[in-house]
C-alpha positions as CSV (number, residue, x, y, z in Angstrom):
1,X,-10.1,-14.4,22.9
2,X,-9.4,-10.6,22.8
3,X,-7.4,-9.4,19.2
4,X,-5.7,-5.7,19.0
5,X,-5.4,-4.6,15.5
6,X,-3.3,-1.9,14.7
7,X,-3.4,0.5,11.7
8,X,-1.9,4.1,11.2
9,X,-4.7,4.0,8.1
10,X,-8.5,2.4,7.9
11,X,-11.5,2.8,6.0
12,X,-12.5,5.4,4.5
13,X,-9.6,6.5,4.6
14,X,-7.7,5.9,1.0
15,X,-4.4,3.8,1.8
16,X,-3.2,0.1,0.9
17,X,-2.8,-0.3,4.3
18,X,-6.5,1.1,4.7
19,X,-8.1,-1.7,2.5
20,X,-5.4,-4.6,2.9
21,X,-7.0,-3.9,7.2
22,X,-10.2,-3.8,6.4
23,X,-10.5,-7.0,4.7
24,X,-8.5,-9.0,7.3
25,X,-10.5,-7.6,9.7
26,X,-13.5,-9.0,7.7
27,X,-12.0,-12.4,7.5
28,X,-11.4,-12.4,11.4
29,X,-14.7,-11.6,12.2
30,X,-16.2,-14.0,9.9
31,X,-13.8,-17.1,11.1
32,X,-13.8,-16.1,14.8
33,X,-17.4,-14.6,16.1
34,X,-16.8,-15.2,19.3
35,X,-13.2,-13.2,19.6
36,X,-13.2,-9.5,20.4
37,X,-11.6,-7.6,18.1
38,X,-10.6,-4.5,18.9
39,X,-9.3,-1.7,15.7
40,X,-7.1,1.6,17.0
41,X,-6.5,3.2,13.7
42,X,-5.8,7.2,12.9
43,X,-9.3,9.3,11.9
44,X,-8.8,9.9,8.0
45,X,-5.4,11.4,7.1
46,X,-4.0,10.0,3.8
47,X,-3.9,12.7,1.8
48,X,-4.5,16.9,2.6
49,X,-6.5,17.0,0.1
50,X,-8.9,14.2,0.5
51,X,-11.4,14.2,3.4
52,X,-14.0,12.3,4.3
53,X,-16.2,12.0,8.0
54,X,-15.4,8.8,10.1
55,X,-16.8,8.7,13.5
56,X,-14.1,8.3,16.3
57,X,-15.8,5.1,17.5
58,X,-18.1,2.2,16.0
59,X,-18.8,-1.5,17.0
60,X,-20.6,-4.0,14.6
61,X,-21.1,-7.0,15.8
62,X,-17.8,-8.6,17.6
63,X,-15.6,-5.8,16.3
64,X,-15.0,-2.2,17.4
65,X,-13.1,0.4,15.9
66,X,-11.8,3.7,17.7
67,X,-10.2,6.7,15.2
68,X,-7.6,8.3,16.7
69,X,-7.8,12.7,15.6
70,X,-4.5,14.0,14.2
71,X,-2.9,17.4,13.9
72,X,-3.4,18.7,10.2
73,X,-0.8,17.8,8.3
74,X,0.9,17.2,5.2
75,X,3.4,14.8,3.3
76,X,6.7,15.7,4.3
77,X,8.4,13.5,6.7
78,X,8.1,15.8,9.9
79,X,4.7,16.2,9.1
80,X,4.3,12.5,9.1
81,X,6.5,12.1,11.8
82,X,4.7,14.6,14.2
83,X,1.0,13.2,13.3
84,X,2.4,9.9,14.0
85,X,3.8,10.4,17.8
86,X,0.4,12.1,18.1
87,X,-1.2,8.5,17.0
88,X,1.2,6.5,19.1
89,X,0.5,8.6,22.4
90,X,-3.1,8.1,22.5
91,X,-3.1,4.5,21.3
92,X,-0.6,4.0,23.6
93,X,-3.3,5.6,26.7
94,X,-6.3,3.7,24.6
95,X,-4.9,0.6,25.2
96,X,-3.3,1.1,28.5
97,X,-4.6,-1.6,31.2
98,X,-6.3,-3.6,28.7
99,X,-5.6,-7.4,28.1
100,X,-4.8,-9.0,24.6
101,X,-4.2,-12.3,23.3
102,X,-2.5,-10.8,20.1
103,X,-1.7,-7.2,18.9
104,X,-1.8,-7.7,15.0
105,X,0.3,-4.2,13.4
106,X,0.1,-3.4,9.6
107,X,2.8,-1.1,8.8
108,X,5.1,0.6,6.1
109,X,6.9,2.7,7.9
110,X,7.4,0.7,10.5
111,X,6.5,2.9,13.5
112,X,3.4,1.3,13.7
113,X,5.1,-1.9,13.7
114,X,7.0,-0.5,16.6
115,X,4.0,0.3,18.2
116,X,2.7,-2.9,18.3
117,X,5.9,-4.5,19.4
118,X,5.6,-2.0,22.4
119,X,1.9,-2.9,23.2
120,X,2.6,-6.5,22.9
121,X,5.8,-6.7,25.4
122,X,3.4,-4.6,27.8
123,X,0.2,-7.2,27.7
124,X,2.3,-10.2,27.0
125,X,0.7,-10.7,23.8
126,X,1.6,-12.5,21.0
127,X,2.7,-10.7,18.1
128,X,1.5,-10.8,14.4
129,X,3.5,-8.2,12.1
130,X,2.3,-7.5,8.5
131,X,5.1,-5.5,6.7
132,X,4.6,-3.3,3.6
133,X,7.8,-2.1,3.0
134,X,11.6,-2.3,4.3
135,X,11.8,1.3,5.8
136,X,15.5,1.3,6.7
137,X,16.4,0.2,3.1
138,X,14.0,3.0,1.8
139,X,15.2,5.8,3.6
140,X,19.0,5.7,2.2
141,X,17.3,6.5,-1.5
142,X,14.4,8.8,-0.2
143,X,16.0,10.7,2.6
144,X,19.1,13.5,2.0
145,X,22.4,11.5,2.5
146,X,23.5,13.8,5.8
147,X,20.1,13.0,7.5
148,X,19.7,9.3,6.1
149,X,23.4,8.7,7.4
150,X,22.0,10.0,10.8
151,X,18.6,8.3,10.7
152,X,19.3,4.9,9.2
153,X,21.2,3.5,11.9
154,X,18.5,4.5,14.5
155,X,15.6,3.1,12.6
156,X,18.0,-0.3,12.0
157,X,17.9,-0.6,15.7
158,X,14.4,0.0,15.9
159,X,13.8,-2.3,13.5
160,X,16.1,-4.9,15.3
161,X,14.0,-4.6,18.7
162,X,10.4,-4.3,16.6
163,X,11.1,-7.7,14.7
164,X,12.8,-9.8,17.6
165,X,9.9,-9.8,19.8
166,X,7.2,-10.8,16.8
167,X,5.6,-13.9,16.9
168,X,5.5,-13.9,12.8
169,X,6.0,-11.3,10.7
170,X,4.1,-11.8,6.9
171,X,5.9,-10.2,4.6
172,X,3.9,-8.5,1.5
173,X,6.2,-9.2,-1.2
174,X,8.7,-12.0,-1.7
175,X,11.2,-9.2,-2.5
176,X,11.0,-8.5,1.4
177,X,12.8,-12.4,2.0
178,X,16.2,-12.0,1.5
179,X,16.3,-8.5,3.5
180,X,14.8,-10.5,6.7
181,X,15.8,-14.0,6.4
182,X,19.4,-12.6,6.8
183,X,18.6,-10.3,9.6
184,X,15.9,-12.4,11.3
185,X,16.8,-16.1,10.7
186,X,14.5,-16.9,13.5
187,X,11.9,-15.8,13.6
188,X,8.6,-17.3,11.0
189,X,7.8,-16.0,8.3
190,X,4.7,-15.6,5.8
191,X,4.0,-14.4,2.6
192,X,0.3,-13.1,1.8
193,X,0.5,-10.4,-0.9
194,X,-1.9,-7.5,-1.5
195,X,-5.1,-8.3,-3.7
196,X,-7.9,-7.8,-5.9
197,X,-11.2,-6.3,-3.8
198,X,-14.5,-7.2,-4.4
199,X,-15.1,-3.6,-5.9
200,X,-12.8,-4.5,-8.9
201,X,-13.9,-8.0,-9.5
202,X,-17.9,-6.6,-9.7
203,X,-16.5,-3.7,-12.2
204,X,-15.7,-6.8,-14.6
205,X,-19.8,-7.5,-14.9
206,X,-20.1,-4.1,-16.8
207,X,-19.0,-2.8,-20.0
208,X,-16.4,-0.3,-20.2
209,X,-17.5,3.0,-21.2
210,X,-17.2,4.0,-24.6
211,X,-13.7,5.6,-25.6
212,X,-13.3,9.9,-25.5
213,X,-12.1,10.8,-29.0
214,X,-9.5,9.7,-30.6
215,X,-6.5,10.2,-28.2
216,X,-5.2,7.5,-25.6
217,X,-5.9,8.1,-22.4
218,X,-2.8,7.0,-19.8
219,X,-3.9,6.9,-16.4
220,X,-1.8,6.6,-13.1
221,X,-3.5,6.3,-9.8
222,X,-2.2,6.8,-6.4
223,X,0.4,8.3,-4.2
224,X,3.0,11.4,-6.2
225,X,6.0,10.8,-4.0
226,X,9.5,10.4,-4.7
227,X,8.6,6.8,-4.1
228,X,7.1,6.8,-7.6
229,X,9.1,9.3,-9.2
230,X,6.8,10.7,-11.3
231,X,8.4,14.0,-12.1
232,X,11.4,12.2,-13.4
233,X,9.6,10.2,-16.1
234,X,5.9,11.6,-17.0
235,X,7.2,15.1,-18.4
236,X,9.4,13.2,-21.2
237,X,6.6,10.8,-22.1
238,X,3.9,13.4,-22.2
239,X,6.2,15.7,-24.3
240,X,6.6,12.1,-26.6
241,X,2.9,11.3,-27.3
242,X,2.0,14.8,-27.6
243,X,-1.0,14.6,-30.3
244,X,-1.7,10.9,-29.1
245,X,-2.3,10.6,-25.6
246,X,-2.9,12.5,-22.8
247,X,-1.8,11.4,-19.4
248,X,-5.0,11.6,-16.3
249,X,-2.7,12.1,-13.3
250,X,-5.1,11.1,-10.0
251,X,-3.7,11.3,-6.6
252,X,-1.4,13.9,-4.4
253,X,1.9,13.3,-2.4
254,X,5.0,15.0,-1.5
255,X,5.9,15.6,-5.2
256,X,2.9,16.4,-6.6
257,X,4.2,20.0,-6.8
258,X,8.0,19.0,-8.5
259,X,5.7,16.9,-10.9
260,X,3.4,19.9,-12.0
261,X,6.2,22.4,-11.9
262,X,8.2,19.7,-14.2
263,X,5.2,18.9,-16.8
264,X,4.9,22.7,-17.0
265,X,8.9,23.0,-17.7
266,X,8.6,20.6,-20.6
267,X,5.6,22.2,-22.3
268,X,3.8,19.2,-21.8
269,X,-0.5,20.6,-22.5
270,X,-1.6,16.6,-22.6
271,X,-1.2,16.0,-18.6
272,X,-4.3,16.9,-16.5
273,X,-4.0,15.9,-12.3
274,X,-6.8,15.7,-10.1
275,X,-7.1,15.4,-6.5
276,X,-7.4,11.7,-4.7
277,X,-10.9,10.5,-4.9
278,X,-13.3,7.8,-3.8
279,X,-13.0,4.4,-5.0
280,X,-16.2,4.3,-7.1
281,X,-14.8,7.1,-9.1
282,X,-11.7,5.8,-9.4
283,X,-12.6,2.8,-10.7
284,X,-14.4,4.5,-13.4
285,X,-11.5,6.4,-14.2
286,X,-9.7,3.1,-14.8
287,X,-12.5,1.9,-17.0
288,X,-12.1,5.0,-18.9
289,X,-8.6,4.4,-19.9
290,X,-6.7,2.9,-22.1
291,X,-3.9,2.1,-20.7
292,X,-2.9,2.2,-17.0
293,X,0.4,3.6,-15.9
294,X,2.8,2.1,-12.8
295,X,6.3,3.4,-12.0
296,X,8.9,3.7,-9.0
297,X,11.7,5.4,-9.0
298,X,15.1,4.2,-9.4
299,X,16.1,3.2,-6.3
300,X,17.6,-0.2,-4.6
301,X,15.2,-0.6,-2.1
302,X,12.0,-0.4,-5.1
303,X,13.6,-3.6,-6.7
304,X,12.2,-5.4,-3.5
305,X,8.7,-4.2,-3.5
306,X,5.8,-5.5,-4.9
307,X,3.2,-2.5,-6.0
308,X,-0.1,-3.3,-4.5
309,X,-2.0,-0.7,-7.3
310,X,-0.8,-3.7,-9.5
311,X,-3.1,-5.7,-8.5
312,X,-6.4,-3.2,-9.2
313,X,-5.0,-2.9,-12.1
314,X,-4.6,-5.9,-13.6
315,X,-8.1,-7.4,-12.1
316,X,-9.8,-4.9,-15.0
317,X,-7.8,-6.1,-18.0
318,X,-6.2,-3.2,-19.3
319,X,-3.0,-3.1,-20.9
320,X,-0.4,-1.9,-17.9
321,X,2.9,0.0,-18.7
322,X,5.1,-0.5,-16.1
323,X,8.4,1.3,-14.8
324,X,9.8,-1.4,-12.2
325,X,12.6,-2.9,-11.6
326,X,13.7,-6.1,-9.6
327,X,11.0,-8.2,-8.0
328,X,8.1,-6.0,-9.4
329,X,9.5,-6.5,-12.7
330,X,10.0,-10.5,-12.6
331,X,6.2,-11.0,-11.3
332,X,4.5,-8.6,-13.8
333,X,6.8,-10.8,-16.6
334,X,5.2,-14.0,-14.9
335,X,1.9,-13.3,-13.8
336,X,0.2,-10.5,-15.7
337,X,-0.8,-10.6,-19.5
338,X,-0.4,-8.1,-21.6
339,X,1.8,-5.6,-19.7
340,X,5.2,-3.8,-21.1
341,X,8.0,-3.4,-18.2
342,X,10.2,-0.7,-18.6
343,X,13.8,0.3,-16.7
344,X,12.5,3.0,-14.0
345,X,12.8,6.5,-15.3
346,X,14.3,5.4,-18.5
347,X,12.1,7.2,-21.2
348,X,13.8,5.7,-24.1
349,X,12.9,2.1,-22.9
350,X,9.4,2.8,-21.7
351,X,8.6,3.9,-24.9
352,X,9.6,1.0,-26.8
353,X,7.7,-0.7,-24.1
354,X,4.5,1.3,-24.7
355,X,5.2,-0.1,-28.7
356,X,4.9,-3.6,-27.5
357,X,1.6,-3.3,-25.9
358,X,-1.7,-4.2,-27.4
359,X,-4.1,-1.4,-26.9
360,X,-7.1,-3.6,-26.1
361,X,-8.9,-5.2,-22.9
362,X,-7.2,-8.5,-22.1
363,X,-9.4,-10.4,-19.7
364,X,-7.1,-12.3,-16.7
365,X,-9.4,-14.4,-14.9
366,X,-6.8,-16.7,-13.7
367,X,-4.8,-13.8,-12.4
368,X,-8.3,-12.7,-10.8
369,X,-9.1,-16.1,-8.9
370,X,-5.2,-16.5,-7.4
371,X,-5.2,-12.8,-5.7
372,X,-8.9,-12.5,-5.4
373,X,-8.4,-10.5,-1.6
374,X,-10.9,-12.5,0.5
375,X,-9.2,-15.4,-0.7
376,X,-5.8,-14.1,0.9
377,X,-7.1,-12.5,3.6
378,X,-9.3,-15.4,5.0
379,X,-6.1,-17.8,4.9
380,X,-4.0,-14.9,6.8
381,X,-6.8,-14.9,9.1
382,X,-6.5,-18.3,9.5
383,X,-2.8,-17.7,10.8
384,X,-3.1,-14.9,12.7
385,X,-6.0,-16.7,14.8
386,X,-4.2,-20.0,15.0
387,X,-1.5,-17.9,16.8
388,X,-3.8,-15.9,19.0
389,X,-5.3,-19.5,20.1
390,X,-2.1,-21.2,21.0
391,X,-1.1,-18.2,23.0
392,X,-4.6,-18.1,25.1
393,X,-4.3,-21.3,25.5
394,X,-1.0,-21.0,27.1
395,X,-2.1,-18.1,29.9
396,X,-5.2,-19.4,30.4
């Protein structure tokens, strides 16, 4: 039984799509030895100002992993868009000839998606989709109305032909369900969220280190996009808890420079950004804190989504301020102790929010054991090689 797995991002490269592949790929190899599984992923790219070595090819045991090289590039969508034909090209001429039982494609932006729906129809595999985010609803908010009015009904059609030939699509958050029940009434779907890795669970064994003074430290993590809309809610809370906190900005994106520029505006001397950085560090970072900071911007298509950084961090316990709306909003409200949700880039709100938490670890072991990663992963393994069975068995 021969498995493609497809993944614009992979280890070490620092992406949720990155670690959410990794550990299916884990699970697959641990539940299937004797299947080949085969990994066509980009060389690291995440983030300009973030590199690390990969080599362009590795095997361990039944799985290999080819990296495809990239043009240098940036966060802005033609970047993106450029480095990604360059990724679909030589997958596409990796791949060519070869014969696949399933072509599995992770993807938020749903080229890679594409991709796989292309490589699939072309072996006659079966196809697995795991979808991050609903690109076509995203790009109305993020993309210039002129060029979103242009773009959107291209990428709906896209869409349209990527979905209809998948096997099963798994859908990360149960935002996603209405959005593709009413488009794709046939076809199956599956919900296996992001989760908690191993790295986070093990960083519970030790004790925090000790606190840095007397000011709070705030800590967000991750991508500074308009996604997240930093700029349009960190400057007025900064400027607000001047003298008590001071915010530890860690990441970079396509705003990282309208967020500086805005802090900077404000007067805001409390905010302090540093480039992305490995996950040992950043883990220690979160220890550090006190509280751990979450937002997206206000948008229609956010209410759907379900964070994955949500998940790292509530698996250490601290208290988690949180600037979602919709679906986001209703799970933290069920699922995770100890966290104040707040109307996205409302700064009034978020800081009667901040008011209401409790400024202390809050252990969440039961929230721990129910998204513990492996856990998901292996029974989304289970699936995807359930699938890839029933189709091998049919050609023989």
């Amino acid at each position: 039984m021969k498995l493609l797995v497809l993944s614009f991002y992979y280890p070490p490269d620092l992406s949720a799509g990155s670690f959410r592949t990794a550990a299916l790929v884990r699970a697959l190899a641990a539940a299937a030895p004797d299947a080949s599984i085969e990994v066509v992923a980009a060389l690291p790219n995440r983030y300009h100002s973030f590199t690390v070595e990969a080599p362009a090819h590795e095997a361990h045991g039944n799985v290999s992993v080819d990296r495809i090289a990239l043009p240098v590039h940036r966060s802005g969508m033609l970047d993106q868009s450029h480095a990604f034909l360059a990724f679909g090209r030589q997958a596409l001429r990796h791949v060519r000839r070869r014969r696949y039982d399933l072509v599995y494609a992770t993807s938020s932006r749903l080229l890679t998606a594409a991709l796989g729906s292309l490589v699939a129809r072309r072996r006659k595999a079966a196809l697995y989709l795991d979808i991050r985010d609903i690109f076509v609803d995203t790009i109305k908010d993020v993309l210039p109305g002129v060029i979103a009015s242009i773009a959107r009904p291209a990428f709906a059609l896209l869409e349209r032909w990527t979905m209809r030939r998948a096997d099963r699509i798994n859908l990360v958050s149960r935002g996603f369900e209405g959005y593709f029940s009413r488009r794709y009434p046939d076809r199956a779907l599956s919900f296996f969220t992001n989760g908690i890795d191993d790295e986070f669970i093990a960083a519970l064994a030790t004790p925090p280190p000790p606190r840095d003074g007397s000011m709070l430290t705030i800590v967000y993590a991750g991508n500074l996009g308009e996604g997240q809309g930093l700029h349009a809610i960190v400057p007025a809370l900064a400027v607000a808890l001047r003298g008590r906190a001071r915010f530890r900005i860690i990441g970079d994106g396509g705003r990282r420079e309208a967020l500086l520029r805005a802090v900077a505006e404000a007067g805001a001397d409390n905010v302090e950004w540093q480039p992305p950085v490995a996950r040992a560090a950043l883990i220690d970072a979160y220890r550090a804190a006190d509280v751990l900071f979450l937002h997206l911007n206000d948008y229609d298509a956010f209410k759907k989504v379900l964070p994955s950084k949500l998940f790292e961090y509530a698996a250490l316990g601290k208290p988690i301020w949180a600037g979602v709306a919709g679906y986001a909003a209703e799970f933290i409200r069920v699922e995770v102790d100890n966290a104040a949700v707040f109307r996205p880039c409302d700064a009034t709100e978020a800081m009667t929010a901040f008011s209401a938490l409790q400024l202390r670890e809050t252990p969440r072991p039961a929230f721990v054991q129910k998204f513990t990663r492996d856990r998901i992963m292996a029974a989304m393994a289970a699936e995807v090689l359930a699938l890839a069975r029933s189709t091998s068995a049919v050609t023989g």
